[in-house]
N, C-alpha and C positions, 0 to 999 in steps of 0.2 A: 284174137291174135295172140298168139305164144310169146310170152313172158320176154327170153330170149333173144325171139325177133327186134321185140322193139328195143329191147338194149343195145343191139346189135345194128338197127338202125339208128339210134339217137348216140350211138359214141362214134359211127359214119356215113352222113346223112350226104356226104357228099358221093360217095361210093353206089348209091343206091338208086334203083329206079323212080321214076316218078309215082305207079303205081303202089311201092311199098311206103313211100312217104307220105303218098293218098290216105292210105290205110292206115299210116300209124298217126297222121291226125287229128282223123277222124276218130280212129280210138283213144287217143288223148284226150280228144276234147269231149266225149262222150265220159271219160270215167272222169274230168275233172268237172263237170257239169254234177255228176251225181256226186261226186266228193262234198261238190262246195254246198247241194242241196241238204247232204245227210248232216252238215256242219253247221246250217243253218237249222237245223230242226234239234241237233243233240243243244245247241244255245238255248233255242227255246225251252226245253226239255229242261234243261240246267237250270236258268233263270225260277222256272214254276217250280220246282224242287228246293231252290233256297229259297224263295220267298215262303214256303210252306213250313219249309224247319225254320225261320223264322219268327213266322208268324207262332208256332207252337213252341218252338222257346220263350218270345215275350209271354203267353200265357203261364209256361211253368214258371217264369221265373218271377211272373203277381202273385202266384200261390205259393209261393214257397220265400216269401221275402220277409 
């Protein structure tokens, strides 16, 4: 669905057919499904990334104390 469209239907939703409100949705809720999955994996991601500079900071900073 074009960019456009859905603006176009979400600033008048009242204006519009059943079918394009069908459509814009469902593509809503398809890209807010992968939004919140990719958001939940960049966390994880994040999380193992500080606890590794972590973890290898407390080591440099036993060696260097």
């Amino acid at each position: 669905m074009d960019v456009n469209k859905i603006q176009d239907i979400v600033e008048n939703p009242q204006d519009k057919s059943n079918k394009d409100l069908g459509e814009c949705e469902k593509f809503l809720y398809v890209e807010f499904e992968k939004t919140k999955d990719q958001i939940v994996t960049l966390t994880r991601y994040l999380d193992k990334v500080e606890s590794s500079y972590n973890l290898i900071n407390e080591e440099l900073s036993n060696r260097f104390k």
